[in-house]
N, C-alpha and C positions, 0 to 999 in steps of 0.2 A: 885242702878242700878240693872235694873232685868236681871236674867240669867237664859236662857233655856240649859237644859246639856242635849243632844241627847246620848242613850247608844243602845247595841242593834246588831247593824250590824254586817254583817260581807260576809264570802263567804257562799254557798247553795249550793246544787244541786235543776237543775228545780224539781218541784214539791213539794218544800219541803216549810219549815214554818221558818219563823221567829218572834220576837215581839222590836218591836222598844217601848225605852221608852224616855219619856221627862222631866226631873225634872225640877221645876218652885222654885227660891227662895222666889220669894218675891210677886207674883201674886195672886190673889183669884181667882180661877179658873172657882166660879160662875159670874164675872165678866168679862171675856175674849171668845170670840169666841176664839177655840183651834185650828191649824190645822196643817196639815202635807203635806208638799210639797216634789215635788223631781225634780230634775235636772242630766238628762241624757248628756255624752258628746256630745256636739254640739247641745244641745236643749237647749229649756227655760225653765225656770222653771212653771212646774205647778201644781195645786192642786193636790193633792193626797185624802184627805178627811178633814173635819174640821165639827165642831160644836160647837153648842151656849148652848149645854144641853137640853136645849128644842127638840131642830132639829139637824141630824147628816146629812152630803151629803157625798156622794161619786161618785169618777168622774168614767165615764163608767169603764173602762178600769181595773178597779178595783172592780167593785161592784157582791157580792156571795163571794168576796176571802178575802178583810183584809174588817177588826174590828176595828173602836176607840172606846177606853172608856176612860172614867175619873174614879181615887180613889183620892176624894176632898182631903180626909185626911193625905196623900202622896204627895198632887199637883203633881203630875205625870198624865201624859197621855199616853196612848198604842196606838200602830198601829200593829194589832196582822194579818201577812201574812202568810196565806195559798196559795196552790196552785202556788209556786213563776214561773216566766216564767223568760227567758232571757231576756226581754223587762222590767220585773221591773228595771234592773241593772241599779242602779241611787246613787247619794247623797241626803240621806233626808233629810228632813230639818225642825224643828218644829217650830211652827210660834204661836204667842199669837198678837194679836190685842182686844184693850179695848172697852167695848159695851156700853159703856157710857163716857158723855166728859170730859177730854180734850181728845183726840186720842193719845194713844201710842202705838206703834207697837214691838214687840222684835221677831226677830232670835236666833235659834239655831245655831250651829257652822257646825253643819251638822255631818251624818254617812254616810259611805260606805256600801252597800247593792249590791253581787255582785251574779247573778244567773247564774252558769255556771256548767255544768259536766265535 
């Protein structure tokens, strides 16, 4: 059973930086579109950024300020936040979906990410 371990969060002051990471135990990460969700109180969850290694997106709201990358050799994934605002303050949450069949999907347990002065 595959397990995503989210590390990373925590509290910030706005402007400041943080780097979320994702451990994968069992995934091969060139097979996985990788991504990073976050879910605010009383929203839904939504993409944050993901990629297939080929191609990275990122949703507006975010783009100039966080980074993903992959270190294959780690299965780890980063979401490296600059610029944080109070409107980041979410639980993230790393998401693996398989790029080939059968479809399997795995979550992270999620981190707390909170941007306040």
């Amino acid at each position: 059973q595959e397990r995503l371990v989210e590390s990373g969060g925590g509290l910030v002051q706005p402007g400041g930086s943080l780097r979320l990471s994702c451990a994968a135990s069992e995934v091969i990460l060139s097979f996985y579109r990788m991504g990073w969700y976050r879910q605010a109180p009383g929203k839904q969850r939504e993409l944050v950024a993901d990629t297939t290694g080929t191609t990275t997106n990122y949703a507006d709201p975010v783009k100039g300020r966080f980074t993903l990358s992959r270190d294959m050799a780690k299965k780890t994934v980063y979401l490296q936040m600059n610029s944080l605002k109070a409107e980041d303050t979410a639980v993230y949450y790393c998401n693996a979906v398989s790029l080939i069949p059968p479809r399997r999907e795995y979550w992270g347990q999620g981190t707390q990410v909170t941007v306040s002065s």
